[in-house]
PyMOL commands that place a pseudoatom at each C-alpha (Angstrom):
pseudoatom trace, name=CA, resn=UNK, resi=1, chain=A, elem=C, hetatm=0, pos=[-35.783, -18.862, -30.382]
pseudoatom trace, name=CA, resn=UNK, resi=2, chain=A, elem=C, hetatm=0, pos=[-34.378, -22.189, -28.607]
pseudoatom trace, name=CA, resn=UNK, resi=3, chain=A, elem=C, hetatm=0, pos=[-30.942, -21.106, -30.531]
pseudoatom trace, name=CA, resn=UNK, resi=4, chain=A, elem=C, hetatm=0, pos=[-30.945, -17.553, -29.719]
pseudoatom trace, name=CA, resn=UNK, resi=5, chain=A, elem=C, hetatm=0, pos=[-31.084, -18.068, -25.889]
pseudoatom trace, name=CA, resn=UNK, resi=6, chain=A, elem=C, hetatm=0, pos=[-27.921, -21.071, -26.447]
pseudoatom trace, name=CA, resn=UNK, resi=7, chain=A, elem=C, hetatm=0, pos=[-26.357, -18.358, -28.066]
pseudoatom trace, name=CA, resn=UNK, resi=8, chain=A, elem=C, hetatm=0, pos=[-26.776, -15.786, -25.246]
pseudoatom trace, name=CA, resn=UNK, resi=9, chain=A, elem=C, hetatm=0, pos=[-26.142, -18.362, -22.169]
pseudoatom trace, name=CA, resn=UNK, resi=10, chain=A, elem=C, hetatm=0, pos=[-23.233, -19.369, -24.152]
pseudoatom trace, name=CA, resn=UNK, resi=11, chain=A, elem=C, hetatm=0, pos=[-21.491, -16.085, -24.411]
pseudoatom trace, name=CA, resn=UNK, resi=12, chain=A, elem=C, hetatm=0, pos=[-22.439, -15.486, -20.695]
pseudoatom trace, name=CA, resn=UNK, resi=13, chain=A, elem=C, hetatm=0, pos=[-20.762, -18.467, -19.683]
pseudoatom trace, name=CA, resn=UNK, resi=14, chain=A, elem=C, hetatm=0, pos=[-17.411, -17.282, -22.104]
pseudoatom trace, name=CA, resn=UNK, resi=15, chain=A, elem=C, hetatm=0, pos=[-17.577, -13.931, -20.187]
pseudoatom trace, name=CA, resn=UNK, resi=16, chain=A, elem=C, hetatm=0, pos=[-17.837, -14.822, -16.712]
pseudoatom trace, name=CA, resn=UNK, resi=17, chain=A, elem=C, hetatm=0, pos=[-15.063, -17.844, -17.370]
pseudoatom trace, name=CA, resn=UNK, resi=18, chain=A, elem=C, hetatm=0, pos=[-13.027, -14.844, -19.025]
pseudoatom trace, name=CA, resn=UNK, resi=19, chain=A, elem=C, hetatm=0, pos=[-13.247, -13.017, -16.021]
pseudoatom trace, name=CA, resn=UNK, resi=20, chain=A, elem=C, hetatm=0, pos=[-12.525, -15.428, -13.671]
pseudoatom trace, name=CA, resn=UNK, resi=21, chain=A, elem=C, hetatm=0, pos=[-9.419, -16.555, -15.306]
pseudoatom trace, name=CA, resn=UNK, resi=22, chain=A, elem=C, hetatm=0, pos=[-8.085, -12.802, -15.320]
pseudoatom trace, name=CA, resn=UNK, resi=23, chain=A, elem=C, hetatm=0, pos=[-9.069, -12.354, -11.790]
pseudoatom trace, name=CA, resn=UNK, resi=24, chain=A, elem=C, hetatm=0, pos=[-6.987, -15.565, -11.218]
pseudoatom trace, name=CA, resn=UNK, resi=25, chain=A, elem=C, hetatm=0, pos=[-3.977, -14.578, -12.872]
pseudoatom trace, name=CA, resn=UNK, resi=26, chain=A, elem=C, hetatm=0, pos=[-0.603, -14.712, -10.367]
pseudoatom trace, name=CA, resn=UNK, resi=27, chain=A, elem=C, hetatm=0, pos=[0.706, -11.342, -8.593]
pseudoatom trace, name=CA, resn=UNK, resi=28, chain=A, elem=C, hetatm=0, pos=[4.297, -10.447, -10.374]
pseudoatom trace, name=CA, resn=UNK, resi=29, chain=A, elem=C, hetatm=0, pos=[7.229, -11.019, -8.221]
pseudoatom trace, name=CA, resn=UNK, resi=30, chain=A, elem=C, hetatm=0, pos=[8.212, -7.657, -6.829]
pseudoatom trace, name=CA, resn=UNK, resi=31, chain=A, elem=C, hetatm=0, pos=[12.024, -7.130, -5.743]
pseudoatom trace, name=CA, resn=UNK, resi=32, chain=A, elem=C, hetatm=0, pos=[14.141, -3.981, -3.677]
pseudoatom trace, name=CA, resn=UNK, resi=33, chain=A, elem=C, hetatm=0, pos=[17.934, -3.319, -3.298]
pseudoatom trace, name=CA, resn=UNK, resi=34, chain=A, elem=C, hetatm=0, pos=[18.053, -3.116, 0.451]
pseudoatom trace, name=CA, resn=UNK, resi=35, chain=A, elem=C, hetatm=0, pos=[21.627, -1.813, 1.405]
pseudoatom trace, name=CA, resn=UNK, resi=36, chain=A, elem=C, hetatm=0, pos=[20.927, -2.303, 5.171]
pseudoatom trace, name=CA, resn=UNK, resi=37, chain=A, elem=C, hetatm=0, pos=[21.701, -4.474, 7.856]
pseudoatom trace, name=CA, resn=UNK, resi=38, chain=A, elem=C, hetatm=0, pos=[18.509, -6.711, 7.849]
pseudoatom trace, name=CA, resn=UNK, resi=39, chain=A, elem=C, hetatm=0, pos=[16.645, -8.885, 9.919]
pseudoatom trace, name=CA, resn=UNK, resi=40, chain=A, elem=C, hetatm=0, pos=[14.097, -11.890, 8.741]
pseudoatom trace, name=CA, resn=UNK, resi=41, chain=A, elem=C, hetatm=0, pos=[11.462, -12.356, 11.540]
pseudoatom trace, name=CA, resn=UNK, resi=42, chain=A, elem=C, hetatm=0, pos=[9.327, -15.041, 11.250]
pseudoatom trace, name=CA, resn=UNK, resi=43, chain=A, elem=C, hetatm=0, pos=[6.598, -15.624, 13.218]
pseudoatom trace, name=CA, resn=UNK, resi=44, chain=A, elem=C, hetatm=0, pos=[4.167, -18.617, 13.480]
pseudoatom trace, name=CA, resn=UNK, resi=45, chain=A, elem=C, hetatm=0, pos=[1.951, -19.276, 11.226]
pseudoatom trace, name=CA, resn=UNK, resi=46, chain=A, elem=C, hetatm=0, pos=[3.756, -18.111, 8.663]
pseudoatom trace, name=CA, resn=UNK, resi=47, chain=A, elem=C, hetatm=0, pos=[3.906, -14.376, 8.749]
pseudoatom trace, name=CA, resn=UNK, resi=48, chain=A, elem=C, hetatm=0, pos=[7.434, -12.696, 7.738]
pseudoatom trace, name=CA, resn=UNK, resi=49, chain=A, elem=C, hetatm=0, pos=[8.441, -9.194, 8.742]
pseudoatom trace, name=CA, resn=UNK, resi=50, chain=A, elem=C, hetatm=0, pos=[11.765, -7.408, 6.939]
pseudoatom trace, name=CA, resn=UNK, resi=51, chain=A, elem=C, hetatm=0, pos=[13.453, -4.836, 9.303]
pseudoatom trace, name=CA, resn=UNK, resi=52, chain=A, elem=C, hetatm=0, pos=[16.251, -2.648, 9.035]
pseudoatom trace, name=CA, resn=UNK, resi=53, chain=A, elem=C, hetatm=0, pos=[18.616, -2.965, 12.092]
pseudoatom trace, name=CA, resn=UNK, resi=54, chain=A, elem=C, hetatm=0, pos=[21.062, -0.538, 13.006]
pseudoatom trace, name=CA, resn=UNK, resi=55, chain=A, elem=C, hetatm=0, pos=[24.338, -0.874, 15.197]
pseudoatom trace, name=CA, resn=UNK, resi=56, chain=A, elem=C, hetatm=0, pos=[23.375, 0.961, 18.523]
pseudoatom trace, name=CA, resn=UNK, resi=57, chain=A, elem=C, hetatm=0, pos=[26.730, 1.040, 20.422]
pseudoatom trace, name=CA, resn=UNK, resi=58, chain=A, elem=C, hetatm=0, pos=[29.410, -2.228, 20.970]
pseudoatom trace, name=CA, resn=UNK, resi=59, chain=A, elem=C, hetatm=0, pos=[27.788, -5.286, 19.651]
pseudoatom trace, name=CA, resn=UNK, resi=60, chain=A, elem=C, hetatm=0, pos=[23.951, -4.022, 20.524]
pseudoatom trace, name=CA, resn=UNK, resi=61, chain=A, elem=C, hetatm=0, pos=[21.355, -4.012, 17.225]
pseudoatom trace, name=CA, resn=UNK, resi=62, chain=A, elem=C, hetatm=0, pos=[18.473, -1.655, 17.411]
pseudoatom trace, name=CA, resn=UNK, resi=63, chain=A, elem=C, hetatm=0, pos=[15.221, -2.750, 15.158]
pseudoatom trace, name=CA, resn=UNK, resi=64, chain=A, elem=C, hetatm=0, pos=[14.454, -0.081, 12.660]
pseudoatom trace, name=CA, resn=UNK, resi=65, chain=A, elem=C, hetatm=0, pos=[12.278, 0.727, 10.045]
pseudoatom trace, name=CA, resn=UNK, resi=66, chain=A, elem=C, hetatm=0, pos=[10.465, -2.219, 8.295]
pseudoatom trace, name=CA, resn=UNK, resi=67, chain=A, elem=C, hetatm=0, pos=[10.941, -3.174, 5.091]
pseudoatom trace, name=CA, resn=UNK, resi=68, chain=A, elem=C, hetatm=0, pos=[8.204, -5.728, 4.279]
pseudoatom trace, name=CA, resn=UNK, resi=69, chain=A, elem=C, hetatm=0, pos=[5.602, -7.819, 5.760]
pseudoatom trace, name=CA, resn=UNK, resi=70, chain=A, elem=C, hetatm=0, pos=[4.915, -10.968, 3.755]
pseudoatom trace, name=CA, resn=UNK, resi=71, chain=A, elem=C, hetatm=0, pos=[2.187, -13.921, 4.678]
pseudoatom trace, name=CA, resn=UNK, resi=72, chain=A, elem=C, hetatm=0, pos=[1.360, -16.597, 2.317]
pseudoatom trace, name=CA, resn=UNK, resi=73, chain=A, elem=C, hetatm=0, pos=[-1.286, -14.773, 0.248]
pseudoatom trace, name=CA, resn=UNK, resi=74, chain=A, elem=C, hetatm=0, pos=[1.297, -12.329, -1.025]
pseudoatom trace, name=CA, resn=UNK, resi=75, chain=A, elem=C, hetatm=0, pos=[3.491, -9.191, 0.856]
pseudoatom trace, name=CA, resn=UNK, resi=76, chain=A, elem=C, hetatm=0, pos=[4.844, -5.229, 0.525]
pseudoatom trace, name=CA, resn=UNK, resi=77, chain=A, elem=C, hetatm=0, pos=[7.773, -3.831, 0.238]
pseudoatom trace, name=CA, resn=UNK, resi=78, chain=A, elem=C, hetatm=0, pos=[8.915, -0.558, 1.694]
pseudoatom trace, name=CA, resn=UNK, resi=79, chain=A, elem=C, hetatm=0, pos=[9.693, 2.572, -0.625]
pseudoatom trace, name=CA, resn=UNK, resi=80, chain=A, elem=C, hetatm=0, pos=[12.933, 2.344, 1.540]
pseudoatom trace, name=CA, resn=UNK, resi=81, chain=A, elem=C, hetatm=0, pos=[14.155, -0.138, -0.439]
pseudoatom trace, name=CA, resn=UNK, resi=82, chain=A, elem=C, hetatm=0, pos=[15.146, 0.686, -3.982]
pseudoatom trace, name=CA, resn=UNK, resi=83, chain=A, elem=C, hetatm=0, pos=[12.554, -1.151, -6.626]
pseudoatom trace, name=CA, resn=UNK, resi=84, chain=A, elem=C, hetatm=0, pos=[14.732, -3.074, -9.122]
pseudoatom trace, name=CA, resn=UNK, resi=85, chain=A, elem=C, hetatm=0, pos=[13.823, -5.986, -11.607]
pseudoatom trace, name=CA, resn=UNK, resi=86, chain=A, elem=C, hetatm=0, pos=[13.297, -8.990, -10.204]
pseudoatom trace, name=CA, resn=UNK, resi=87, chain=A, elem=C, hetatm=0, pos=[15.882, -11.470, -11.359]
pseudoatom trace, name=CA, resn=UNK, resi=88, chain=A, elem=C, hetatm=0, pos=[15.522, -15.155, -11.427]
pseudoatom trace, name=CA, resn=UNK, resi=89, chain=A, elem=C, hetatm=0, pos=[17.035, -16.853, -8.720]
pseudoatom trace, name=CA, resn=UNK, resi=90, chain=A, elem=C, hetatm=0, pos=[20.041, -19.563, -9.204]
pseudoatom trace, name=CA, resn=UNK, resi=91, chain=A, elem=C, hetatm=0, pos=[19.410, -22.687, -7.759]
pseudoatom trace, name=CA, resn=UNK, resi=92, chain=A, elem=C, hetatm=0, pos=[19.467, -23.199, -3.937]
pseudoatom trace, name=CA, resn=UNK, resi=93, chain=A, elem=C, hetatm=0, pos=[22.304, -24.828, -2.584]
pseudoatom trace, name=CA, resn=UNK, resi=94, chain=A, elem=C, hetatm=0, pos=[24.451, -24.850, 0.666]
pseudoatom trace, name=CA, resn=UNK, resi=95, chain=A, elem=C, hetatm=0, pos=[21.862, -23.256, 3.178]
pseudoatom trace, name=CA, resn=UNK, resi=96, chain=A, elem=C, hetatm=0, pos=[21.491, -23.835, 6.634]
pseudoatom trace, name=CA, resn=UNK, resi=97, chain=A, elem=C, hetatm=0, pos=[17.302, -25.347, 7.356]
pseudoatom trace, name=CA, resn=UNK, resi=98, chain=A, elem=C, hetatm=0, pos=[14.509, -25.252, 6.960]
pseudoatom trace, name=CA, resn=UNK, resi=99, chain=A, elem=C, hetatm=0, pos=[13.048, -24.234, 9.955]
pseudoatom trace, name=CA, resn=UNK, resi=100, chain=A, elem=C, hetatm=0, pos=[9.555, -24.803, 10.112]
pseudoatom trace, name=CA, resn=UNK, resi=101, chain=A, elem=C, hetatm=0, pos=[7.186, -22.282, 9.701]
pseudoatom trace, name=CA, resn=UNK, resi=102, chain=A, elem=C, hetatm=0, pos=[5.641, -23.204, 13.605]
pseudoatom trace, name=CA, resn=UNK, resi=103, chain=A, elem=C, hetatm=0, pos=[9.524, -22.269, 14.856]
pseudoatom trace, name=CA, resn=UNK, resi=104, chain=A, elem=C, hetatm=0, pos=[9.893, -18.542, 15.490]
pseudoatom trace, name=CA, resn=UNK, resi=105, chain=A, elem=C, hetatm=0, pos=[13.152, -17.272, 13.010]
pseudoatom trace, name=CA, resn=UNK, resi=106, chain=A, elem=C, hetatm=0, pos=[15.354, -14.783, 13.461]
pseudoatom trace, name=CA, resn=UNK, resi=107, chain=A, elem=C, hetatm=0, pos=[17.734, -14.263, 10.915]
pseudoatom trace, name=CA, resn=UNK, resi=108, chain=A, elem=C, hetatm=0, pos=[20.139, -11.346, 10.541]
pseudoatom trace, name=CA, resn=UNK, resi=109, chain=A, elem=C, hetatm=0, pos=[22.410, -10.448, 7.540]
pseudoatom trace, name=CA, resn=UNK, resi=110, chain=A, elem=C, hetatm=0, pos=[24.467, -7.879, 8.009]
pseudoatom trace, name=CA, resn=UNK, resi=111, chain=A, elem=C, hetatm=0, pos=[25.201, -6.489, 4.263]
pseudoatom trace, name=CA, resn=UNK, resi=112, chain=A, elem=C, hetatm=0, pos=[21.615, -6.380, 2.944]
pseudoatom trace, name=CA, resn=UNK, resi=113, chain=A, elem=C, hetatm=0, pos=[20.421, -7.819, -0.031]
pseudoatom trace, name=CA, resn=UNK, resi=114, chain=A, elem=C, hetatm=0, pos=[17.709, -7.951, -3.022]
pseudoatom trace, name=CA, resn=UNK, resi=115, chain=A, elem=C, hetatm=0, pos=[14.370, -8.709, -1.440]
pseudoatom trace, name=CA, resn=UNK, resi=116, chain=A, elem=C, hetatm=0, pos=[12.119, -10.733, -3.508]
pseudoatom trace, name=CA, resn=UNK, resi=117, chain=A, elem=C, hetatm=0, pos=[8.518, -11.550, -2.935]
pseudoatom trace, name=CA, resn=UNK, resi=118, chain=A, elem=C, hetatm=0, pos=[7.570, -13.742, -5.237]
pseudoatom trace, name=CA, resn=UNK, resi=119, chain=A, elem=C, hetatm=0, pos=[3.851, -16.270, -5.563]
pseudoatom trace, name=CA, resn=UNK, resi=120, chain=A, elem=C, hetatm=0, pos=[4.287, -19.682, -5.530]
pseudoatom trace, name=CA, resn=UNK, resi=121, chain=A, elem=C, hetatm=0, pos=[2.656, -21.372, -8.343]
pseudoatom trace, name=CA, resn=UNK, resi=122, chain=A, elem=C, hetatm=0, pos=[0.968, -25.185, -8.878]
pseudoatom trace, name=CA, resn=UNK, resi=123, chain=A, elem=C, hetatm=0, pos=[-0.507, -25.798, -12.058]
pseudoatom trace, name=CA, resn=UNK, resi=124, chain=A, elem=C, hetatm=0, pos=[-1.462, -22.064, -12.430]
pseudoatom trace, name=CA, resn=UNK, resi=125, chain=A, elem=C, hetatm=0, pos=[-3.024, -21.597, -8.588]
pseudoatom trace, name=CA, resn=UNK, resi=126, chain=A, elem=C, hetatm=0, pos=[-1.128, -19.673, -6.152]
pseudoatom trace, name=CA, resn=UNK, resi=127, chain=A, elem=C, hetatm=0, pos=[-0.416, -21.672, -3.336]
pseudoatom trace, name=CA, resn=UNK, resi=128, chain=A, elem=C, hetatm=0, pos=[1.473, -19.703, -1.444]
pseudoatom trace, name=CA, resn=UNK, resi=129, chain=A, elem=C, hetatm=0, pos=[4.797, -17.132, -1.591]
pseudoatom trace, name=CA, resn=UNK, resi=130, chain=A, elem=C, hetatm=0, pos=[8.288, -17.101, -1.330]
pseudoatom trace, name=CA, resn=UNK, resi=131, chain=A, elem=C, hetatm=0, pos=[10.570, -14.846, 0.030]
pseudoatom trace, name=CA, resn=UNK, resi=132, chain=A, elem=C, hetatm=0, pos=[14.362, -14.676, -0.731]
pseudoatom trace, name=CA, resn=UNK, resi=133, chain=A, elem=C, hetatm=0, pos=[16.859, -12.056, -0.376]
pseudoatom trace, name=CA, resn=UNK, resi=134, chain=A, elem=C, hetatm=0, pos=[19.823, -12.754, -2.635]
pseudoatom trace, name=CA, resn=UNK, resi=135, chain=A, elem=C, hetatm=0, pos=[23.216, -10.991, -3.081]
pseudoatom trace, name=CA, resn=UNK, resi=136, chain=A, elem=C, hetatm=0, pos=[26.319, -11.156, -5.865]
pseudoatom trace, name=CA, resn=UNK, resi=137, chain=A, elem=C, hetatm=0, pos=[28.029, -14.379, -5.766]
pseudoatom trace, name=CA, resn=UNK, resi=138, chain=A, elem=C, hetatm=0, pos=[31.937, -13.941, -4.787]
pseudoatom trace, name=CA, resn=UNK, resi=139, chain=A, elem=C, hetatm=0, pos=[32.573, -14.795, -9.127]
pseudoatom trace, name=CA, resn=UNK, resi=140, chain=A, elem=C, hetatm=0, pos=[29.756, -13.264, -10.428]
pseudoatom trace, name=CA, resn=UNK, resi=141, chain=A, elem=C, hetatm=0, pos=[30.504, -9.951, -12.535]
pseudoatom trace, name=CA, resn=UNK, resi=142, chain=A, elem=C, hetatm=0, pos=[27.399, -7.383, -11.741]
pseudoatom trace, name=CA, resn=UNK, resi=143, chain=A, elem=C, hetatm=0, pos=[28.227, -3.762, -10.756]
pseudoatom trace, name=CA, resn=UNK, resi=144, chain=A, elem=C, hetatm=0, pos=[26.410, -3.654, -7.278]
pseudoatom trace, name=CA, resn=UNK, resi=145, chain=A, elem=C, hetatm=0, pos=[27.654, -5.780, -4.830]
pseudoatom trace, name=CA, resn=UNK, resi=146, chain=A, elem=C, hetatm=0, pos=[23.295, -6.117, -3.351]
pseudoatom trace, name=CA, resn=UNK, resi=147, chain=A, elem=C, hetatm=0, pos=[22.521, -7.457, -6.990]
pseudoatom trace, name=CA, resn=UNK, resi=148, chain=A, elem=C, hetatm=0, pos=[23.556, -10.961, -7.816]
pseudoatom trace, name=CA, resn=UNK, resi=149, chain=A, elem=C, hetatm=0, pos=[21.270, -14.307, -8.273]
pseudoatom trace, name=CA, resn=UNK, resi=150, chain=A, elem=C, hetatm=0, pos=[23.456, -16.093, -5.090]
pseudoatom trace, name=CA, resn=UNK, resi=151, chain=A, elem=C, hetatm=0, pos=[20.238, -16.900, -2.619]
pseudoatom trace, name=CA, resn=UNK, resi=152, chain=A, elem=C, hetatm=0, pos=[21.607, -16.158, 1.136]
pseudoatom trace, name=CA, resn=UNK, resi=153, chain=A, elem=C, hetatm=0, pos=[17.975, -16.470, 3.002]
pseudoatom trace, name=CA, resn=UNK, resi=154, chain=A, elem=C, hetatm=0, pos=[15.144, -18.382, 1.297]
pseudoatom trace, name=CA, resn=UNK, resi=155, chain=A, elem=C, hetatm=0, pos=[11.874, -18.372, 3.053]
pseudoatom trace, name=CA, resn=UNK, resi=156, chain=A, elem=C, hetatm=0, pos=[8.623, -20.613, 1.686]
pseudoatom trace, name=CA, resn=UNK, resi=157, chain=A, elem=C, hetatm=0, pos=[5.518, -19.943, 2.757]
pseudoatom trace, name=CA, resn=UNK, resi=158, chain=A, elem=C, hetatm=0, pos=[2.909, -22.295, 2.500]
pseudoatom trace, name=CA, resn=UNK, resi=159, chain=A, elem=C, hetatm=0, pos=[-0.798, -23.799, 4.414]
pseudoatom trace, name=CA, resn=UNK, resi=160, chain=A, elem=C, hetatm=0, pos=[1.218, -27.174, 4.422]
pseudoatom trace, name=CA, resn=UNK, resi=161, chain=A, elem=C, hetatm=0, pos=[4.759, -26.961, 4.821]
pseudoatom trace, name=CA, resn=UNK, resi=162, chain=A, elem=C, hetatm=0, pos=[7.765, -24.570, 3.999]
pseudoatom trace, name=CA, resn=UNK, resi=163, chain=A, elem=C, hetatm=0, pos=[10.002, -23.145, 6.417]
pseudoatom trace, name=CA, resn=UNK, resi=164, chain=A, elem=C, hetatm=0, pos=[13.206, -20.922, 6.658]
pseudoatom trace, name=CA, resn=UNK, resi=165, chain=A, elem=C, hetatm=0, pos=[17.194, -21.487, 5.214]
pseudoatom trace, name=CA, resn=UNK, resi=166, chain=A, elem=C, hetatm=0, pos=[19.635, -19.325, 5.260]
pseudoatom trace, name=CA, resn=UNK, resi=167, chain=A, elem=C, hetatm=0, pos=[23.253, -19.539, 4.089]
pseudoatom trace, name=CA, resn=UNK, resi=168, chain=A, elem=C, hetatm=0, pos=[25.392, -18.667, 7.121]
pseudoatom trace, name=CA, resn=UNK, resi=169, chain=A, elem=C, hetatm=0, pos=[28.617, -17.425, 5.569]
pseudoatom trace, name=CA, resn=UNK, resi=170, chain=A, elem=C, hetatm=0, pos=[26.203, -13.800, 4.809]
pseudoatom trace, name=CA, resn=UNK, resi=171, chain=A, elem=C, hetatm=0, pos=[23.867, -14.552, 7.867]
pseudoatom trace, name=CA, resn=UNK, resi=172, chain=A, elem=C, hetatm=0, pos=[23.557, -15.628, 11.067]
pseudoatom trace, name=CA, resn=UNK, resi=173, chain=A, elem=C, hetatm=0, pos=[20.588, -16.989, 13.384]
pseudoatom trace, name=CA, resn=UNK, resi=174, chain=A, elem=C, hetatm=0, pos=[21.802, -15.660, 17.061]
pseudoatom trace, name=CA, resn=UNK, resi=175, chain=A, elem=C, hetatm=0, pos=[22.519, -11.725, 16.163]
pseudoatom trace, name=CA, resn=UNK, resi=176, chain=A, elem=C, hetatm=0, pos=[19.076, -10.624, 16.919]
pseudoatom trace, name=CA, resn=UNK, resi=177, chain=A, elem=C, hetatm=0, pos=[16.560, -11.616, 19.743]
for i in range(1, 177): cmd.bond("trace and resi %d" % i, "trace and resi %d" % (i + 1))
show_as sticks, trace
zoom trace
């Protein structure tokens, strides 16, 4: 009898662990071909909004449609963005930052991008997300000019640290107020 109710706790235990785990598994990263003027807004304490800015007579930008809103426990993006794999990022190098996340940001790029939201993971546990919008690199060969693994803003959003860079040959920090 002793055996029987092992047995049963056991498998209890092995279910609700198995459920757990699954519950626990880490959000894909989710990526759109933007071809619009954008602007990266973030806003203390770590909350990122994606909007669409459009010229609006000599050198004036208008804020348009939004794109995504992203906070550390994950984001959306817009169906007026195209959804396209998300590819791997090449390594970061050459940006301007960080910023910290308790600095307001407002960074414009004026060609677009990829947009990808993706978790960031430590040992398995989602700690927080990253946002990076990345474009083709002047050598590499890829048909659309938005695709490319060349990082131009990366954002990293986290309870302690992370912060804003930006590479300011595609972007600029002073376009938008």
């Amino acid at each position: 009898m002793w055996s029987r109710t092992q047995a049963a706790f056991s498998i209890a235990v092995a279910a609700l662990a198995l459920a757990a785990s699954a519950g626990a598994v880490a959000p894909k990263p989710v990526a759109g071909r933007c071809a619009y003027a954008l602007g990266l807004i973030l806003r203390p304490p770590g909350l990122v909004d994606v909007y669409m800015y459009r010229v609006n007579g000599p050198l004036q930008l208008q804020q348009s449609t939004r794109l995504a809103t992203v906070s550390r426990v994950g984001g959306t993006l817009s169906a007026a963005c195209t959804h396209v794999k998300a590819l791997a990022p090449a390594r970061t190098r050459g940006l301007a930052g960080p910023w910290p996340l308790r600095v307001e940001s407002k960074v414009y790029c004026p060609e677009g991008g990829t947009l990808q939201i993706r978790p960031i993971l430590n040992k398995g546990r989602v700690i927080g997300t990253r946002v990076l919008l990345l474009r083709k690199d002047s050598e590499a060969p890829t048909i659309h000019a938005l695709d490319g693994h060349h990082v131009i803003v990366d954002i990293s959003l986290r309870s302690k640290g992370g912060g804003i860079s930006f590479d300011p040959s595609y972007c600029d920090r002073s376009s938008i107020h």
